[in-house]
Residue, then its C-alpha position, 0 to 999 in steps of 0.5 A: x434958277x437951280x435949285x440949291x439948299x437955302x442954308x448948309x450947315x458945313x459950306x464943303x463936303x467930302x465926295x464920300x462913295x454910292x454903293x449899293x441900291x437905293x433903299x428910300x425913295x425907290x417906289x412911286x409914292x405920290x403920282x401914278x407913274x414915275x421915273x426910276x434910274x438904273x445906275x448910280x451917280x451924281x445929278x446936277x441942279x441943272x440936268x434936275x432942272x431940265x428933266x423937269x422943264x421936258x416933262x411940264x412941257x409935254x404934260x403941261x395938265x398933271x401934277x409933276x413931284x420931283x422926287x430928288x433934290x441937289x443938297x451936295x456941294x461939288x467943289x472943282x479947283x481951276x485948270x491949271x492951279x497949283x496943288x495947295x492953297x485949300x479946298x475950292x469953292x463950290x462949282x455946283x449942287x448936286x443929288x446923289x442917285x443910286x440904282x431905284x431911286x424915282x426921280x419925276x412922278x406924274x399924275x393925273x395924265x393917261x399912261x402914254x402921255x406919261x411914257x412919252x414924256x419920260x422917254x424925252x425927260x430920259x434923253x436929258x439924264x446922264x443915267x439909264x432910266x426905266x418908266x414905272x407904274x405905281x404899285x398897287x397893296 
């Protein structure tokens, strides 16, 4: 099951624009290492889904936080529809991802464990994605 908000206050949105790097979420705050992206886009409910299906398989013991959720409607009118008539229903969720932000973090599995799962949670984004440790105060 994809995951999708349980209410919205408005059924449709705007596209709107990412510009600029991720100022929230752009460090690893719960686990030991995590994920980080290195380019800016939309990430489906789906390709969130299936990152988080590669990771529990290869660190089945560990704690994994998803850091991102899919809280934007992403409507897309049919093939070969006449311009008019409104705007389409929504086709998907998705979550906005600018440069930094930390997708997956895992805990309580040593680092090449980690990285070996990330390199194939990497291979099922659309970004360019770069392992990261935790910083330490």
């Amino acid at each position: 099951m994809p995951l999708m908000p349980k209410r919205v206050k408005f059924r449709k949105q705007q596209r709107g624009s990412l510009r600029g790097n991720a100022c929230r979420g752009n460090f690893v705050a719960f686990g030991e290492f995590g994920l980080q992206v290195l380019q800016t886009g939309w990430l489906t409910a789906r390709q969130i889904e299936a990152g988080r299906v590669a990771a529990r398989q290869y660190a089945s013991e560990g704690k994994l936080f998803v850091r991102v959720f899919p809280d934007k409607p992403i409507s897309k009118k049919p093939l070969e529809t006449r311009m008019g008539k409104g705007k389409a229903e929504p086709e998907f969720w998705a979550a906005r991802v600018k440069p930094g932000t930390v997708l997956y973090e895992l805990a309580g599995v040593p680092r090449d464990i980690a990285q070996a799962a990330f390199v194939r949670v990497a291979h099922k984004m659309p970004f360019r994605c770069r392992f990261v440790d935790r910083r330490h105060a």
